[in-house]
N, C-alpha and C positions, 0 to 999 in steps of 0.2 A: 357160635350158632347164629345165623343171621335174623335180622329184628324181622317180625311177623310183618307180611305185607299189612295187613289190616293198620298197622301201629305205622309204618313205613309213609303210607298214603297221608294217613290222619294228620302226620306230623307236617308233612309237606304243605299238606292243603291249607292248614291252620298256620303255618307260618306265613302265606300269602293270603290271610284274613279272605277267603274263599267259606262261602256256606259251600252246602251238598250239592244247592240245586244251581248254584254258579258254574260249581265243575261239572256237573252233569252236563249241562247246558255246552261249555266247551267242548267236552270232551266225545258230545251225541250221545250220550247213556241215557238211560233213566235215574231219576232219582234213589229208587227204588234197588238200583243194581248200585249206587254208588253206598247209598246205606250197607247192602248187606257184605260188601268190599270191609268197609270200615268197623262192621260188625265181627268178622272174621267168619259170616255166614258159608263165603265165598270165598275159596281157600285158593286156585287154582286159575285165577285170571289169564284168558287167553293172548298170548302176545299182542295180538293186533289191540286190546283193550288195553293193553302196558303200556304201548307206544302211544296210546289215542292220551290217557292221563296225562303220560308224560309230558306229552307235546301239549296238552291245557294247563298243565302246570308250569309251562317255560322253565322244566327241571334243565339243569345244566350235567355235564357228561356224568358227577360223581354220584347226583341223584338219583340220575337213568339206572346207573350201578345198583345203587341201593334196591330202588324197586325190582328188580331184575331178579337180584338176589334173594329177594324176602318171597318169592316165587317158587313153591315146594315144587319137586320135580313132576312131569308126568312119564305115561309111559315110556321107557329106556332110559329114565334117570336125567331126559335133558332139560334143560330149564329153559323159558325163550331168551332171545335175544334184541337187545333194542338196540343191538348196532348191525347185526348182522342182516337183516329183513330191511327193504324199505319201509321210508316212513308211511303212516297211513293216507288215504286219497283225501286230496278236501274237498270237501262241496259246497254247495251255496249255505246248505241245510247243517254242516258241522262235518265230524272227521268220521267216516265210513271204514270198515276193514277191506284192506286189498287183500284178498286170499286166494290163493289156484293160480294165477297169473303171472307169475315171475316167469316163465318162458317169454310166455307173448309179450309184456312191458321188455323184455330182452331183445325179443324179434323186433318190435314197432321201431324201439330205439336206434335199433342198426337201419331199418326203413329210413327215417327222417334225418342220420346224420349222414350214411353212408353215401349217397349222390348216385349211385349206380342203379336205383329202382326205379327213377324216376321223380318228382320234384313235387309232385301231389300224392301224398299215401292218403289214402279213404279205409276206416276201420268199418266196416259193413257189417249189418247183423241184425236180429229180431230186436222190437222195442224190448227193454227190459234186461239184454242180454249182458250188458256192461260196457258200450262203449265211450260213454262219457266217462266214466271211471278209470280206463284203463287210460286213456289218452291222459287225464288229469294227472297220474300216476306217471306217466311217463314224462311230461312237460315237469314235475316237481324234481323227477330224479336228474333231469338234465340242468335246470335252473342250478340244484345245488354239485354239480357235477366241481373238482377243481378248475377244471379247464371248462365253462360252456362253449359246447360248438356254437352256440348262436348267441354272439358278444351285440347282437343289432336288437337281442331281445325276443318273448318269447309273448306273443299277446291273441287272449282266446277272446274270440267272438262269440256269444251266445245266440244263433240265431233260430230257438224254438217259435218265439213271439211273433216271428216277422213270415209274413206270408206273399207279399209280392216278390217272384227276383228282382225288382228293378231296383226293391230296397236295400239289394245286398251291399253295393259299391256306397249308397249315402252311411251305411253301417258301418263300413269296415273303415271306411273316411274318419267317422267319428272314432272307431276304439284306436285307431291307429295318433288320435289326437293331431289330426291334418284341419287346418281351417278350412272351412266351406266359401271358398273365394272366388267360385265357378257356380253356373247356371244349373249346374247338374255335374256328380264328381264324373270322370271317368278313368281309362286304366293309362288314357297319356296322362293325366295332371295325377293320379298315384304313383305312377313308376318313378318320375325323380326324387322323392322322397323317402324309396324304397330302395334305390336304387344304390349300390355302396356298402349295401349295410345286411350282414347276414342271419335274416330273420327267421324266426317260425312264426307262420301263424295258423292258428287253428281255429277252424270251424267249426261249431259242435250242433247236430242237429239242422244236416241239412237236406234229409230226404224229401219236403214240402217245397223247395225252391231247386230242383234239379236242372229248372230251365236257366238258370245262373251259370251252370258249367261252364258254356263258352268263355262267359266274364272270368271267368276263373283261369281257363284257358290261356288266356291272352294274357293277364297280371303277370304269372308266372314267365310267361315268354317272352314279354316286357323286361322283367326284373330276373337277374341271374344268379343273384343271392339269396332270393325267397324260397324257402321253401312251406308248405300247404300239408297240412294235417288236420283231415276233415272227417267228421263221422257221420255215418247216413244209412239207414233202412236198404240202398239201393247205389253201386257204383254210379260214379259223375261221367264215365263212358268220354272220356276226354285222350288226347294222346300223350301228357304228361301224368299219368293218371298209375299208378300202383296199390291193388286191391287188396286188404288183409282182412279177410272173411275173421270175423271174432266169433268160436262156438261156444255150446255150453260147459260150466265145468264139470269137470271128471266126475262119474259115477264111481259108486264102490262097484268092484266086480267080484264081490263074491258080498257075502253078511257075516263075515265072521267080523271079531271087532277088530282087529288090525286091518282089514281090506276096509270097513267103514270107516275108523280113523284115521286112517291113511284117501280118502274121499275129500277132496276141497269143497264139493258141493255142501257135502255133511259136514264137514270144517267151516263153511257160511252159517249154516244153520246154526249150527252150536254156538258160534261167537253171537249172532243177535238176537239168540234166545237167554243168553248168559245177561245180555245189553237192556233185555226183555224185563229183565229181572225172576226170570228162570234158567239156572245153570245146570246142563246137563252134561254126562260124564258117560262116555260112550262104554258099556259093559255085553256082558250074553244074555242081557235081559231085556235091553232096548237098539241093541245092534240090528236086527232086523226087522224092524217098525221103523228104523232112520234110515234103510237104507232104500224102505219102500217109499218112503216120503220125498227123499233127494229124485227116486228115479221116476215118481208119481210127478214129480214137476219137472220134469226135463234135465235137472242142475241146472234151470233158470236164476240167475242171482235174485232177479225184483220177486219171482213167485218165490222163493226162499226166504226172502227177507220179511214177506209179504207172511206166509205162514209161520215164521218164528216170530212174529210179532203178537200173535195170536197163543203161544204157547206157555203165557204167563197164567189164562186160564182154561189152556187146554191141554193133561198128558200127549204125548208120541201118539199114543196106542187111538184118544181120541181125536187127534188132528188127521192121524192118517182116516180113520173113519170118514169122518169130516170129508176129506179129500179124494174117496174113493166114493159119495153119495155126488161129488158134484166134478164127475169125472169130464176131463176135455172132451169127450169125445161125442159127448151129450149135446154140445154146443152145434154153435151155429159149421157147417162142413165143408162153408166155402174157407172158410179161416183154414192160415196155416195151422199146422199142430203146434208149434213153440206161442202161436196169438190163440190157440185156443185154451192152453194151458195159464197164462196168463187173466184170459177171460174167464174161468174155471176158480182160479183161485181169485179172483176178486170177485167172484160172486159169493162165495163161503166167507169171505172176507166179511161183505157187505151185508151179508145175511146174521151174521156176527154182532151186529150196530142196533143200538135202540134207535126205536121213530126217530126221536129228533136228530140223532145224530145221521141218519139217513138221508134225512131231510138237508142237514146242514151240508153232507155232501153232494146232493146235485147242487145246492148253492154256490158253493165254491169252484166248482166247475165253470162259473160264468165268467172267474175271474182271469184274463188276458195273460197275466203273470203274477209276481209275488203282491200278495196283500198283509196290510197289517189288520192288528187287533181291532181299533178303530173301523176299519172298513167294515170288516165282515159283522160286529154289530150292527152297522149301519144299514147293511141288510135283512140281517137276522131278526132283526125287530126284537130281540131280548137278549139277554146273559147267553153270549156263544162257550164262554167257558167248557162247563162242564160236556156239551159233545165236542167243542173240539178235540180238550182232553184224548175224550174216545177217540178220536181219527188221530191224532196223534198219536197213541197206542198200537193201533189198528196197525200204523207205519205209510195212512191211507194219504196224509198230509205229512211235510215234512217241515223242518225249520228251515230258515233262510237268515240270509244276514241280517243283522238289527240297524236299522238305521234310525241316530239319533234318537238312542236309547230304548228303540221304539222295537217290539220283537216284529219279525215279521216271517211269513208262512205262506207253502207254496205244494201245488199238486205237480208231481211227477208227469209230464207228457202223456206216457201210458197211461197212466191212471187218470188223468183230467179226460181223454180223450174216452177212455170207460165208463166217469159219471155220464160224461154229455151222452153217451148214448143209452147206456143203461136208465138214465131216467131221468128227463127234460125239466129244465127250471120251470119251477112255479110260475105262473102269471105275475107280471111286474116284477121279475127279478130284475131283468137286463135295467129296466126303466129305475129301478131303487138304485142298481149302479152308475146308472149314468147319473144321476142325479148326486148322487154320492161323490164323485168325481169332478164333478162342474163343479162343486161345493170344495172340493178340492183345491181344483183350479185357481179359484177366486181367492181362496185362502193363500196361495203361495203366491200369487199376485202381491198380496199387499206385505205378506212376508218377507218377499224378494227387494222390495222394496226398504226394508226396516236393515236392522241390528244382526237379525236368523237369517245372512241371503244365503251363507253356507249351508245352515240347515235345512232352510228350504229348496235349494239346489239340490241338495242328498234326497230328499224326500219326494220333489218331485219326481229326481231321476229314477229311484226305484218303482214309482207309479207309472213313468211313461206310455208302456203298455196299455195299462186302464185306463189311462187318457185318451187317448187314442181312440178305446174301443166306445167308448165313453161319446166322444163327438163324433163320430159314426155312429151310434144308434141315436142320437137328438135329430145328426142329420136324415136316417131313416124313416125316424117320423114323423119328420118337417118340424121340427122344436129348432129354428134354425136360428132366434135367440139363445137357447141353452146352447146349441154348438158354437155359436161365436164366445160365449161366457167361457167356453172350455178353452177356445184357440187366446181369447183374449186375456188369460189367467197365465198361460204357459210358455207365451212366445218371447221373453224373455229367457227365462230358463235353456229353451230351445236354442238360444241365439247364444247366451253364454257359454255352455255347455258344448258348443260346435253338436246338434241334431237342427243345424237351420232349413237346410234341404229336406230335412223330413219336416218337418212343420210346412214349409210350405208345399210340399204334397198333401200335407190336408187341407188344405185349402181348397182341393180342386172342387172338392163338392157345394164351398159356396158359392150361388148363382147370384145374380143381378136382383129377384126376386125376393131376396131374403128384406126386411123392415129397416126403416133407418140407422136404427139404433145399432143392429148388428153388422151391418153392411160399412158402419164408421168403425167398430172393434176390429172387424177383419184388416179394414186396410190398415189400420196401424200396424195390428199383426204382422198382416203380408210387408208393409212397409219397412220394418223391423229388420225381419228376415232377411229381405232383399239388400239391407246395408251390411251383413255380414256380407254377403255372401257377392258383394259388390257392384251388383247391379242398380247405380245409384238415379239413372233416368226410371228406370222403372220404381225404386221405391220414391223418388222426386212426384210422381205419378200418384203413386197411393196415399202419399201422406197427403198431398194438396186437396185430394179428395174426401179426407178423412178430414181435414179440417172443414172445409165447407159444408159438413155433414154436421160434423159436431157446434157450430157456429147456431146450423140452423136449428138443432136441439135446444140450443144452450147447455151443452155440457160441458161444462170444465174441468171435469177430471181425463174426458177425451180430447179434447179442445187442447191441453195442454202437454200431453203424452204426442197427439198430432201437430203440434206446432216447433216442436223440439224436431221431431224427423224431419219435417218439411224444412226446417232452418239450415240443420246441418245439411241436409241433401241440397241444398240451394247454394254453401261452400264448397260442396265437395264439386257442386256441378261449376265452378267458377264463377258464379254470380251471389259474390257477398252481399251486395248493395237491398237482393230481394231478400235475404234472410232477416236481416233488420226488424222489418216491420211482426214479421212471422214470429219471431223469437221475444220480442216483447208482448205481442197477445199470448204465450205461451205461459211466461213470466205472471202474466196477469190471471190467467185461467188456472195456474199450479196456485195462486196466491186466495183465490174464492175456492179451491176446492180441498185447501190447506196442506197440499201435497209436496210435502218438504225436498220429497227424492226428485218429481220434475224441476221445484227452483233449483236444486244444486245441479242438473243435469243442463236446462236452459243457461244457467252463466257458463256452463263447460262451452257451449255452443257459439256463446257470446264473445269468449276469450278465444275460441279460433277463428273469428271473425277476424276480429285485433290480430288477430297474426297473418291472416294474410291479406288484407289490408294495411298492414304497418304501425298500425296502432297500438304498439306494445304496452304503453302503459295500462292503456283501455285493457288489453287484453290480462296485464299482471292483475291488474285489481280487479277484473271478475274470477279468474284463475285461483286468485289467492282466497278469495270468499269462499270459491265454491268448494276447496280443500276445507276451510273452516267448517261450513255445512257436509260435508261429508264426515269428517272425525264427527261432529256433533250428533249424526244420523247413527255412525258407526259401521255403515253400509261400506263391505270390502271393495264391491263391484265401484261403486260411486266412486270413493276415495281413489282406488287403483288408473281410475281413466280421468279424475280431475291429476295426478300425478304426473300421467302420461304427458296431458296435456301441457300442462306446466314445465314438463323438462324437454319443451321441442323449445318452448319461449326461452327456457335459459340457453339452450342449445344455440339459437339464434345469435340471444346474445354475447356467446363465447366462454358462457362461466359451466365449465364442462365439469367439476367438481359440483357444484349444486345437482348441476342435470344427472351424475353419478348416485348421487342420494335419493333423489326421487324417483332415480327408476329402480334402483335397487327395492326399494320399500314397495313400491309395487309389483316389483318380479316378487319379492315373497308374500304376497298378499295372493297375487292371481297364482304361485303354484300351492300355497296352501289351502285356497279354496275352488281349486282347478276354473280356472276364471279364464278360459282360453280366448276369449275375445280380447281381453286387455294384456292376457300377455304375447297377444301377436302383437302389440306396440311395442311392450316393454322390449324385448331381447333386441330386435334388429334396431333401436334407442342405445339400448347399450353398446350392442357393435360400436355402433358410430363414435360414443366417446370415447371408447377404447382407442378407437383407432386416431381419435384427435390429440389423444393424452399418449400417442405411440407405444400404446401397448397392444403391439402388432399382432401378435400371437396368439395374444385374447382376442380380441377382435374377429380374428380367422375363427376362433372355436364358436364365437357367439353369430356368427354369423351362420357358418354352419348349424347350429343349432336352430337360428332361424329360419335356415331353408327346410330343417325336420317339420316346421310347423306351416310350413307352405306346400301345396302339390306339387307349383311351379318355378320354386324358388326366389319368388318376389316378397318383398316386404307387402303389409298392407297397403293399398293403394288408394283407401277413403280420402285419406288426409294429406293433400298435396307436401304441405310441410314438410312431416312425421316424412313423407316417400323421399325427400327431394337429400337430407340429411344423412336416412342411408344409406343411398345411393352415393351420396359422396365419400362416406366413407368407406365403403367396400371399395370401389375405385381405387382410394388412397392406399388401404391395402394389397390389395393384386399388384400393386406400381411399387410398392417399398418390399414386400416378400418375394423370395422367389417360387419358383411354382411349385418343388417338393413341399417346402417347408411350410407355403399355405396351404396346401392339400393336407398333408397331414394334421394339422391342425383346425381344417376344415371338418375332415371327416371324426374327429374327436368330438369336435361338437356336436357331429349328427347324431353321434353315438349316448351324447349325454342324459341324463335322464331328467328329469324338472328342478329336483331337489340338489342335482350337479350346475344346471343351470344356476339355481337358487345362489347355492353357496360361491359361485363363479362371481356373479352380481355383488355377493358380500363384501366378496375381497377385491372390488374393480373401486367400490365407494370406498375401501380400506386404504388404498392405493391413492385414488384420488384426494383424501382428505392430508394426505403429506407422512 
């Protein structure tokens, strides 16, 4: 007789030192439903709940078995199956039930591999209906496919957040992890990085920027391996374009309890009422009150979700009440019927919620995207606990990923777009946020600077968003110090992380007008930016001005951040002689305002001076210091680019074994804390000693791989040096390979992934050392 799931689970959990509310937390239950699992409350876990545990318990196949089996039959005696169903959807918020949809993830599937529909599929449909789910569902089945059709990789873009089109190309720049080494991305500097390589990439949420289509358009037409899998309220009306209208799920067609058990819509319900911590068991007693509720809300997944989250303390019999006192049809009439249905059940929803937790929900509405605990106190002005609790119940807020340990939480599009109108923030929300944010900012400034840059990288980047909305509402209402505090907190982050092009898109709204104070934060900023992204007269431009600003403050904490970019922009522009002077007031201004991370940054400055100048000794003994002071700081970012720098000077000097060491250490530094600025030095570094050390073949892949990280396939071009070294090596290559054998080896590279990079690096300093 097989062991009782209740004992099955317990045993599991408690073998991986898991409390209740850990697994819960993985698995998207409640605690509440995991308890009465292990109580044996709950005898009858629905498949998609077996597979959700499993998968948070990283059970392995004979586990899966176990659970499986410890699963009393239901009706016809069958058990589920955790191998024969996919697995379940993930979300930002945890692991969701894919239920009703195996057709359509079947159809989409054959859309996106099959070539003959067309090269852009759009899943179309009411907010709410599931199209982000089902496209997630289909990108996971193919990821784990034996064979993936798309060996170039499968990478989703989130673009709810983003409201101009023109943001869409600096977006897609970024997840595609292309450097921002152009004035502005566009679809020529995408396409050869695209180009070779048979990708998916997917769109989610992009009914608010339909005037992007064209761009979209031409990408695809550009690149002949792309294909586009994009979800939107509204087709992209494009000629590569193939439409999959997504409906709702099946109703039952009759009430008897086989036609409603056999209902996917009632099959949702049931599972996150079960998840709710109320499990029901479809009989002739509540067959048809489930199946007035499935068809009272259209088979809408989110209004399903939405009302079983509610049925922990409400029977069938009162939710359907509930649901027929706050009928769709009550609503506003310009609304479609599926938006009024939705609108319908979020108002019973919300009518459902004590004052504060009503309150707390037009709050959170204000927020851009995901927020953490911290934030939303920071608004709340007290213990948000206990009502978030409630909207988490409710199903009205969901979870989201945790970053650096930190939980964090996020309102569904529909539903955010519901508080905001159903009921306007309090006076001084927006302004507790932005303020909130700038405080932020500032925080991860000095963060990014320390020991936490990974942390605070992680942290800002889930904030982005709020930032964003953050120094647009200061700039609003002329707080144009608080908006530069914002831009002047972040533009790092922004620079490392490749978002440089959006950063300085916001800059456009600062004027000339703005107080000295901020008008010298910006240009650093802008100054900043502009050196990723290689317009070195122009940030040559800001930083000079940013110094003379700060001069005449006397501030040395800007003073010194602005003398460092004026220095290096003065090498990069070919006039070392004027960096000199620039780079020792910088040295001095980092030294009165005890700012460790500009001294070890200005001697990085210093030792490329020595190099191209000639002065290598000069250059080793700042070089060497500033690696000291960087292990000392602990700072990845620092260390990885005094590294860099240091293995162009051994590079120089011919000892291609050191320069193997150093860049390797740095290629795992910048991909383990995705440092894409430094590791556009690293990789096309290592080419080159590959290629001096005649290890040809690496070379070709690591080159290749550099071109992944270029639009245009050029090495960085700041640092004449670092340019001039690749360049000869790739030369040496194309001249000693022939042209199969580099190509192939080329495009292996392009295909690589960081951590293939990584380990590439490992074994090229493995090689190198004898």
């Amino acid at each position: 007789m097989p062991e009782p799931f209740a004992a099955v689970l317990r045993r599991l959990r408690e073998a991986r030192a898991l409390t209740q509310e850990e697994l819960a937390e993985r698995a998207g239950l409640t605690v509440k439903a995991v308890g009465a699992l292990e109580r044996g409350e709950r005898l009858r876990p629905y498949p998609h709940t077996v597979r959700a545990l499993a998968d948070a318990l990283g059970a392995d196949a004979a586990e899966r078995g176990a659970l499986v089996a410890a699963v009393p039959p239901r009706t016809g005696g069958r058990r589920p199956s955790a191998a024969a169903s996919p697995a379940p959807t993930v979300t930002a918020g945890g692991r969701t039930p894919f239920l009703g949809r195996d057709a359509e993830a079947a159809h989409l599937t054959s859309l996106v591999t099959g070539g003959a529909s067309g090269r852009v599929v759009t899943v179309t449909g009411p907010g709410g209906v599931g199209k982000t789910r089902l496209t997630t569902e289909v990108t996971l089945r193919l990821a784990g496919a034996p064979e993936n059709p798309f060996p170039g990789g499968i990478v989703t873009v989130e673009l709810a957040t983003v409201r101009e089109p023109d943001d869409v190309l600096p977006r897609l720049a970024s997840a595609l992890g292309v450097p921002e080494n152009r004035a502005a991305p566009t679809v020529s500097a995408l396409a050869p990085y695209l180009t070779g390589r048979r990708m998916l990439l997917v769109l989610d949420n992009l009914e608010q920027l339909l005037d992007a289509a064209p761009v979209i358009d031409r990408l695809v037409a550009a690149c002949p391996d792309l294909v586009v899998l994009a979800t939107s309220r509204a087709p992209l009306r494009i000629r590569a374009e193939h439409e999959m209208r997504l409906e709702t799920l099946a109703l039952p067609e009759a009430e008897s309890v086989e036609a409603v058990t056999a209902s996917a819509a009632v099959g949702l319900f049931l599972d996150r009422s079960a998840a709710a911590g109320a499990p029901l068991d479809v009989d002739a007693g509540n067959a048809a009150v489930l199946s007035r509720i499935a068809t009272r809300l259209g088979g809408l997944p989110l209004a399903l979700e939405l009302a079983a989250a509610s049925s922990r303390l409400l029977p069938p019999s009162a939710l359907l009440a509930r649901l027929e006192r706050h009928a769709p049809g009550g609503g506003l009439r310009d609304l479609p019927d599926r938006q009024r249905t939705i609108t319908a059940t979020l108002d019973w929803s919300h009518d459902l919620l004590e004052p504060e937790e009503q309150d707390l929900f037009s709050q959170l509405a204000q927020f851009a995207g995901s927020f953490s605990l911290t934030a939303v106190e920071a608004v709340a002005g007290r213990d948000p606990l206990p009502a978030l609790g409630g909207l988490l119940d409710q199903s009205l807020v969901t979870r989201a990923a945790t970053i650096a340990g930190e939980p964090r939480f996020r309102l569904l599009e529909p539903v955010r777009q519901y508080a905001t109108a159903r009921a306007p923030a309090p006076p001084g929300v927006r302004s507790k946020l932005a303020e909130h944010f700038r405080t932020v900012a500032l925080d991860g400034r000095r963060d990014l600077r320390g020991a936490e840059v990974t942390t605070a990288l992680d942290g800002l980047e889930a904030d982005q968003a709020n930032l964003l909305a953050a120094y647009r509402h200061h700039l609003s209402v002329g707080r144009f110090g608080e908006a530069a505090d914002v831009l002047w907190g972040s533009w790092l982050y922004l620079a490392i992380r490749g978002h440089a092009l959006e950063g300085l898109a916001w800059t456009a709204g600062l004027d000339e007008d703005v107080p000295p104070q901020a008008r010298a934060q910006a240009a650093v900023a802008r100054s900043g930016l502009l050196w990723v992204t290689g317009d070195i007269a122009g940030m040559r431009a800001l930083a000079d001005e940013a110094v003379t600003l700060a001069r005449a403050l006397d501030d040395p904490a800007t003073g010194a951040e602005a003398g460092i970019l004026a220095g290096s922009a003065a090498v990069f522009d070919g006039e070392p002689a004027a960096a000199g002077p620039l780079l020792e007031r910088a040295l001095v201004d980092a030294d009165r305002a005890g700012d460790r991370w500009a001294t070890a940054h200005a001697l990085i400055a210093q030792g490329q001076v020595g190099l191209v100048t000639g002065d290598l000794d000069g250059a080793r003994e700042r070089l060497v210091e500033a690696e000291r002071r960087a292990r000392a700081i602990g700072n990845a970012f620092t260390l990885a680019t005094a590294l860099n720098v240091r293995a162009t000077l051994t590079a120089v000097e011919g000892d291609h074994r050191t320069t193997a060491v150093l860049l390797s250490e740095s290629t795992e530094l910048s991909v383990r804390g995705r440092l894409n600025w430094t590791l556009g030095y690293s990789i096309p570094g290592l080419a080159a000693v590959a290629a001096q050390l005649d290890e040809l073949e690496t070379a070709a892949e690591l080159f290749g791989a550099s071109a992944s990280l270029s639009a245009d396939h050029a090495v960085d071009e700041t640092f004449p040096a670092s340019r001039d070294l690749s360049a000869g090596g790739l030369a040496r290559v194309r001249d000693r390979l022939d042209e199969q054998t580099f190509r192939r080896h080329w495009d292996a590279g392009r295909l690589a992934s960081n951590s293939q990079i990584a380990a590439r690096a490992a074994e090229l300093m493995q090689r190198a050392r004898g």
